[in-house]
C-alpha positions as CSV (number, residue, x, y, z in Angstrom):
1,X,-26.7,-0.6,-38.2
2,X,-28.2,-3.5,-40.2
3,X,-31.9,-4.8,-39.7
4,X,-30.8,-7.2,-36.9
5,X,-29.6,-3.9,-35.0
6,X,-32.8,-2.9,-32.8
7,X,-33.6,-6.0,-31.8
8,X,-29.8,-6.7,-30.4
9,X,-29.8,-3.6,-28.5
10,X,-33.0,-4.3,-26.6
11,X,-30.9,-7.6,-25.9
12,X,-28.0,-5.6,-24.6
13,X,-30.3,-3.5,-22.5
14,X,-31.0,-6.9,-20.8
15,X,-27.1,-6.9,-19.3
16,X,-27.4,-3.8,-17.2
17,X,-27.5,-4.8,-14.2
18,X,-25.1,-7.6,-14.6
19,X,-22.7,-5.4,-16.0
20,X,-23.2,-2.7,-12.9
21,X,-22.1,-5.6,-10.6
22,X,-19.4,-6.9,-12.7
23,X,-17.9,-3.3,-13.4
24,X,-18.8,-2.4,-9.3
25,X,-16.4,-5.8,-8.4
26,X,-13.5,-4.8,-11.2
27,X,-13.7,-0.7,-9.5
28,X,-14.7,-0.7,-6.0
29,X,-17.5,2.2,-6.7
30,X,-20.9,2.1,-7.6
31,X,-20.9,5.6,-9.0
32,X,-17.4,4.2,-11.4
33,X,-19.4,0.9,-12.2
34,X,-22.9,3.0,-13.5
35,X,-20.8,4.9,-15.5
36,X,-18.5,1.8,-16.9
37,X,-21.7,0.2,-17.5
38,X,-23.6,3.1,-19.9
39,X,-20.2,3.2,-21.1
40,X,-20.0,-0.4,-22.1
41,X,-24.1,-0.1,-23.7
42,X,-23.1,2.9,-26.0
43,X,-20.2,1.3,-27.3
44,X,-21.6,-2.2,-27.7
45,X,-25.0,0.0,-29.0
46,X,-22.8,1.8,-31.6
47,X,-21.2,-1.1,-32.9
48,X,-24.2,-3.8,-33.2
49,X,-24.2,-4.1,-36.7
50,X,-20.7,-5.5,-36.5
51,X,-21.0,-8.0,-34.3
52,X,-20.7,-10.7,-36.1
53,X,-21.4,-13.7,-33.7
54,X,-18.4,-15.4,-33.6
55,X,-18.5,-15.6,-29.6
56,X,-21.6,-15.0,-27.6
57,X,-23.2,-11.4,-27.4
58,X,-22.7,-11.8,-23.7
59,X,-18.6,-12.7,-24.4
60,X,-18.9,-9.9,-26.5
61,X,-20.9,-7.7,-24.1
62,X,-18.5,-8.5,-21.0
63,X,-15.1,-8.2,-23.7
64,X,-16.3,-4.5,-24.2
65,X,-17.1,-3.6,-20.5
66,X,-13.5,-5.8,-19.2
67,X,-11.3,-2.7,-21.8
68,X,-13.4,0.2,-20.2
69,X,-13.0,-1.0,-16.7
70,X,-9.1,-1.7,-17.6
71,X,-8.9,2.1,-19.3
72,X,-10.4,2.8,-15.9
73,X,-8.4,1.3,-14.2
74,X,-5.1,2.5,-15.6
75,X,-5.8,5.9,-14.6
76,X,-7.2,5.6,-10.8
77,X,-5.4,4.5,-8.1
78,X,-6.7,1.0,-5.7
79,X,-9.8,1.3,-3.8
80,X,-9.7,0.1,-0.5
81,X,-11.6,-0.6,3.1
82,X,-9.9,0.9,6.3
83,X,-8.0,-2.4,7.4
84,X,-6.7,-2.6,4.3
85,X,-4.1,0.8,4.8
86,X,-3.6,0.2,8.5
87,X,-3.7,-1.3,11.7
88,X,-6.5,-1.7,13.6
89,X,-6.6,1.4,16.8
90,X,-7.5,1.6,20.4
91,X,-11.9,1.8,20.6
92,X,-11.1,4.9,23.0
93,X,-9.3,7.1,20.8
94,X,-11.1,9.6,18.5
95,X,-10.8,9.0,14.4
96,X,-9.0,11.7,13.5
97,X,-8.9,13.8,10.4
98,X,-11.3,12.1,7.3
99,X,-9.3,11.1,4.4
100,X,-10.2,11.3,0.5
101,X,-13.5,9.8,-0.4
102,X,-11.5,8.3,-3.6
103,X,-9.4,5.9,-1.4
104,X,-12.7,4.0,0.0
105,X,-14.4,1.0,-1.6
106,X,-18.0,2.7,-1.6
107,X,-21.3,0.2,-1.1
108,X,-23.4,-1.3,-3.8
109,X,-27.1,-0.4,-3.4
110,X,-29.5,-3.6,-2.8
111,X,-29.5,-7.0,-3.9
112,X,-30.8,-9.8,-2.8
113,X,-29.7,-11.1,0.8
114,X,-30.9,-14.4,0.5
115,X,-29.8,-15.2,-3.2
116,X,-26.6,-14.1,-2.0
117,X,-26.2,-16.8,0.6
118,X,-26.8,-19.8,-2.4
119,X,-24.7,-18.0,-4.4
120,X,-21.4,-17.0,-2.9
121,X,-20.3,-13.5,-1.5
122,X,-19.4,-12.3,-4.4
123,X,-20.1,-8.8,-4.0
124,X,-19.4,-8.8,-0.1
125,X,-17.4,-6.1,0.8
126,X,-14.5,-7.9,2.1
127,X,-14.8,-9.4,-1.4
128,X,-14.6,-6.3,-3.4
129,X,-11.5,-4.9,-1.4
130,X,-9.5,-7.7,-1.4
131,X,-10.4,-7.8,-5.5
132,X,-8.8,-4.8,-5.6
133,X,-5.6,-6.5,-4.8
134,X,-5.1,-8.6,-8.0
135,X,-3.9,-6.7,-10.9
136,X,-6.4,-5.5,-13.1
137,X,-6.4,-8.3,-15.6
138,X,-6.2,-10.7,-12.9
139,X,-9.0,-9.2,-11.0
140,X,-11.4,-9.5,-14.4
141,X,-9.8,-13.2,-14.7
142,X,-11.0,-14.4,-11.4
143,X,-14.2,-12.3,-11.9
144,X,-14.9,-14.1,-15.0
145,X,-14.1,-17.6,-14.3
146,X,-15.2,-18.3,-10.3
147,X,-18.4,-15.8,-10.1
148,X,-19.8,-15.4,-13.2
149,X,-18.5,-18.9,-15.3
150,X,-17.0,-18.0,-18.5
151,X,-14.8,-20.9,-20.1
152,X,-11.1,-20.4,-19.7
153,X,-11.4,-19.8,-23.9
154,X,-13.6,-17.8,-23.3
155,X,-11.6,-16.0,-21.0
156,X,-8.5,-16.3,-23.1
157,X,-10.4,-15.0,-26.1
158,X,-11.2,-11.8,-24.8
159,X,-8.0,-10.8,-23.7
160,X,-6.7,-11.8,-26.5
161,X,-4.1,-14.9,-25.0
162,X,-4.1,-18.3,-25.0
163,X,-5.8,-20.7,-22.8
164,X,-2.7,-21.7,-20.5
165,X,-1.6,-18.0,-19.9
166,X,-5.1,-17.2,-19.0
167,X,-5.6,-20.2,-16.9
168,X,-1.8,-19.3,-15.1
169,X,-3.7,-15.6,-14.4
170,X,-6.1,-17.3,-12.9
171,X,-4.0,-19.6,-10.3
172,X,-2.1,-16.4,-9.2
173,X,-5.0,-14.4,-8.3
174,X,-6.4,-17.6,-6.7
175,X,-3.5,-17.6,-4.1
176,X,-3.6,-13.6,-4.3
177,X,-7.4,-14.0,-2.7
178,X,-6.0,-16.8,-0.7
179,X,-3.7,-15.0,0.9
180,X,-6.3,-11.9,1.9
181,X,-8.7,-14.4,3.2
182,X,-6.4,-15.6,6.0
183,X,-5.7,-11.7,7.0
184,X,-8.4,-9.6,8.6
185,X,-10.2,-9.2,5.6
186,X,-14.1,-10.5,7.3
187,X,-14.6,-13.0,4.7
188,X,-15.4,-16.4,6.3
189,X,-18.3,-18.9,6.4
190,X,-21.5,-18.2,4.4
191,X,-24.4,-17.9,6.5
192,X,-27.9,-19.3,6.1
193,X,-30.4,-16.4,5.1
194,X,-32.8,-17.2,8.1
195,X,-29.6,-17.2,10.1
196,X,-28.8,-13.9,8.8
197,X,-32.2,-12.1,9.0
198,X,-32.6,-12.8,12.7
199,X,-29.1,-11.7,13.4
200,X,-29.7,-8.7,11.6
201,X,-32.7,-8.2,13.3
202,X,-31.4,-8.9,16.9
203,X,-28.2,-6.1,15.8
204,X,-30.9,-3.6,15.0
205,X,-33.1,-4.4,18.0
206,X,-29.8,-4.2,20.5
207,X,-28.1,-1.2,18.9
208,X,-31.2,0.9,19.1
209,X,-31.2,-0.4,22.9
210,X,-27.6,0.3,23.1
211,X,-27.2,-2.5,24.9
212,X,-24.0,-3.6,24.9
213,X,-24.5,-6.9,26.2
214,X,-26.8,-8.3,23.4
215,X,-24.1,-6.5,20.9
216,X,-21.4,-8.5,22.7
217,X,-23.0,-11.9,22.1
218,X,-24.2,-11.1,18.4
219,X,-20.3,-9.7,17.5
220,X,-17.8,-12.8,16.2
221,X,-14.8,-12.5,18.2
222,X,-12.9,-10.8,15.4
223,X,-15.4,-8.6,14.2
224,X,-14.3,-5.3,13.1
225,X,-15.8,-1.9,12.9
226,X,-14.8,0.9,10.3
227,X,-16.0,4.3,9.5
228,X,-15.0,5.2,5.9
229,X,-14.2,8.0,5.7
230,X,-11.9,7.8,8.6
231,X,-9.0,5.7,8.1
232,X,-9.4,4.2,12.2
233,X,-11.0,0.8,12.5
234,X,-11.6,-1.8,15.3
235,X,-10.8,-5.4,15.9
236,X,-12.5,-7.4,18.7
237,X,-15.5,-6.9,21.2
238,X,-13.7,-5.5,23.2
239,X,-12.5,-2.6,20.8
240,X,-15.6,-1.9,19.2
241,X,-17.7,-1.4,22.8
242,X,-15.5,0.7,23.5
243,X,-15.4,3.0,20.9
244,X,-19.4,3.2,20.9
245,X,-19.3,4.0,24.7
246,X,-16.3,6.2,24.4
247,X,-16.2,8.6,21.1
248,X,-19.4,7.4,19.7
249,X,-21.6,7.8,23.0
250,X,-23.3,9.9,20.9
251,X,-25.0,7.1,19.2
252,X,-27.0,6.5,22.1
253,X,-30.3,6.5,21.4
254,X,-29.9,6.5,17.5
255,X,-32.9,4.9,15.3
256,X,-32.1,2.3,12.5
257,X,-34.1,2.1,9.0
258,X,-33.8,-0.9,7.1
259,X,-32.0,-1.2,3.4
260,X,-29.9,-3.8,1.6
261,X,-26.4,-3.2,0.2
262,X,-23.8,-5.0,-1.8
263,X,-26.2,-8.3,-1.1
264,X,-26.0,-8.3,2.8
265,X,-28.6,-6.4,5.3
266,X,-27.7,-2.5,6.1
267,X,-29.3,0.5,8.2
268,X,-29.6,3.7,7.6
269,X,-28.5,5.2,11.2
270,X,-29.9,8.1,12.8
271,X,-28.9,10.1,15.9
272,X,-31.0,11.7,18.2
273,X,-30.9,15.5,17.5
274,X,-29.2,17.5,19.8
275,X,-32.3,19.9,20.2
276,X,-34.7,16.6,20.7
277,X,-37.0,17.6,17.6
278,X,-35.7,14.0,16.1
279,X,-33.2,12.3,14.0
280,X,-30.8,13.3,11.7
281,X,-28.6,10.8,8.9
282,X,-25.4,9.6,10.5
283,X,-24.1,6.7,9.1
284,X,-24.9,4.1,6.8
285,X,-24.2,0.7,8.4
286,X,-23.3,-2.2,6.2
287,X,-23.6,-5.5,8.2
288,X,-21.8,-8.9,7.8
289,X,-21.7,-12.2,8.8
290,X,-19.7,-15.2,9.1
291,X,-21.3,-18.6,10.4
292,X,-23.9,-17.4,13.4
293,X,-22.3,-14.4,14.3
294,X,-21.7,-10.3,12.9
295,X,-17.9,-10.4,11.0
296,X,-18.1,-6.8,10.2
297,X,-19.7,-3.5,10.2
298,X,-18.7,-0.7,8.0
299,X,-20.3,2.6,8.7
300,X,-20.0,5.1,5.5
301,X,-20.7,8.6,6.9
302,X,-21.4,10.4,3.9
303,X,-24.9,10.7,4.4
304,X,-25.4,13.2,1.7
305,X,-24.6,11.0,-1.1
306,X,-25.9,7.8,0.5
307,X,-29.1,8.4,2.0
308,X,-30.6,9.5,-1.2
309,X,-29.2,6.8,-3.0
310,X,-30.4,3.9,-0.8
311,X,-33.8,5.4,-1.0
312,X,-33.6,6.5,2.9
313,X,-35.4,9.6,4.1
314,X,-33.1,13.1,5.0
315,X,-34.8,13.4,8.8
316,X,-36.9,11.1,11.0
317,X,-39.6,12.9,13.8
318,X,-40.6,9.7,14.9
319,X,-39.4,6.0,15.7
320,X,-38.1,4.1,13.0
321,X,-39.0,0.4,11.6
322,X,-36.8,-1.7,13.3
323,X,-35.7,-5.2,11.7
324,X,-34.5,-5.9,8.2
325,X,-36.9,-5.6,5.2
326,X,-38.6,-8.9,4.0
């Protein structure tokens, strides 16, 4: 590397995080977009005397990490939410048999719930599955242009075509998104971030009550419920009560501990223990909103892997904060 070298890769270093959430939208994992990310550093790191500043070193930076996430891409198959592989089911019936944690769009540790209502859903959930939709250079297209405002040369620079080819990718995956957004997909209005903290805090409040009622007015009428990793998810109030005073009665009781993912308010849920000494990890819940209502709730099971990552303890002896964190 020349003289310029150290001083360009402390100004890489500066992308991280950026790069995680771009590289999380393009792959549907957080695990996938950490490693895409470090990825992206050592090769841009590696090559810094070369760049030779004919585009920005954030063109450059993103040109790098759009070819890893495509190499990644070419060898994985689409990552997906539960209403995105089948129907919705009956709240009564039981899930069934868990399918491959590889199928399931996995959720982004923190970020910043009231930032995210200024500045678009753009690494909602519903978002990042229907992403997963476009083909790959598509998906980095749209990425590029409507969330994070690169020029259409820009765009067509670091893929290499010209301006009206990348500006045709980026209609098609315009109508592509479209298209999801009128299907059960949970992406609607943006709510207000007051709105959104005192719904959040009223979900947490009523769940931990159980009470069903307060649930029922806080749920939009097409909310849905999923349980990654169980391919079974639920459409309507009536569906979801159901299922959490049929096959989840279990839940009764449970205590919720505040987090953020992918942008919105989660909870790290925990059950009463059968033996009464406490509470053990259940579920992290992952809660949306559209206008003044909930629009989804996912509930990732694997505890193991979550919990840790979200910073939530393994085991709670007591009662839990209740609320969403400030």
């Amino acid at each position: 590397m020349d003289d310029k070298a150290p001083a360009t890769v402390l100004e890489l270093d500066a992308y991280r995080g950026e790069l995680v959430r771009y590289c999380y939208r393009m792959l549907g994992s957080y695990a996938e977009a950490e490693d895409a990310a470090q990825q992206t550093l050592v090769r841009a790191w590696q090559n810094a005397g070369q760049f030779a500043g004919r585009s920005s070193l954030r063109s450059w930076v993103y040109r790098i990490a759009t070819n890893v996430c495509l190499d990644a891409l070419a060898a994985g198959r689409r990552r997906a939410l539960p209403m995105d592989l089948s129907g919705p089911s009956d709240g009564a019936a039981p899930p069934g048999a868990p399918a491959d944690s590889a199928l399931w769009i996995a959720p982004l540790p923190g970020g910043d719930p009231a930032a995210s209502a200024m500045t678009g859903e753009s690494v909602r959930l519903a978002f990042v599955a229907a992403l997963q939709h476009l083909p790959p250079k598509q998906r980095a297209t749209l990425i590029l242009r409507d969330v994070l405002g690169f020029s259409a040369r820009e765009v067509a620079d670091l893929h290499g075509c010209t301006v009206a080819s990348a500006n045709s990718a980026l209609q098609r995956a315009r109508v592509t998104l479209a298209d999801r957004r009128n299907g059960v997909d949970g992406l609607g209005s943006p709510t207000p971030g007051s709105v959104r903290r005192v719904l959040a805090e009223r979900y947490a409040s009523a769940f931990s009550r159980y009470d069903m009622e307060e649930l029922g007015l806080l749920l939009h009428v097409d909310a849905t419920l999923s349980l990654p990793p169980y391919a079974k998810w639920m459409h309507g109030v009536g569906d979801i009560e159901s299922w959490l005073t049929g096959p989840a009665i279990g839940c009764r009781g449970s205590r919720l501990v505040p987090t953020v993912a992918n942008d919105s308010p989660a909870f790290g849920q925990y059950r009463p223990r059968t033996d009464g000494t406490g509470y053990e990890p259940w579920a992290l819940q992952v809660v949306e909103f559209s206008g003044d209502h909930i629009a989804s709730i996912t509930a990732f099971r694997d505890t193991a892997l979550l919990f840790p990552l979200f910073g939530l303890p393994g085991y709670l002896s007591g009662d839990a904060c209740l609320g969403v964190p400030t």
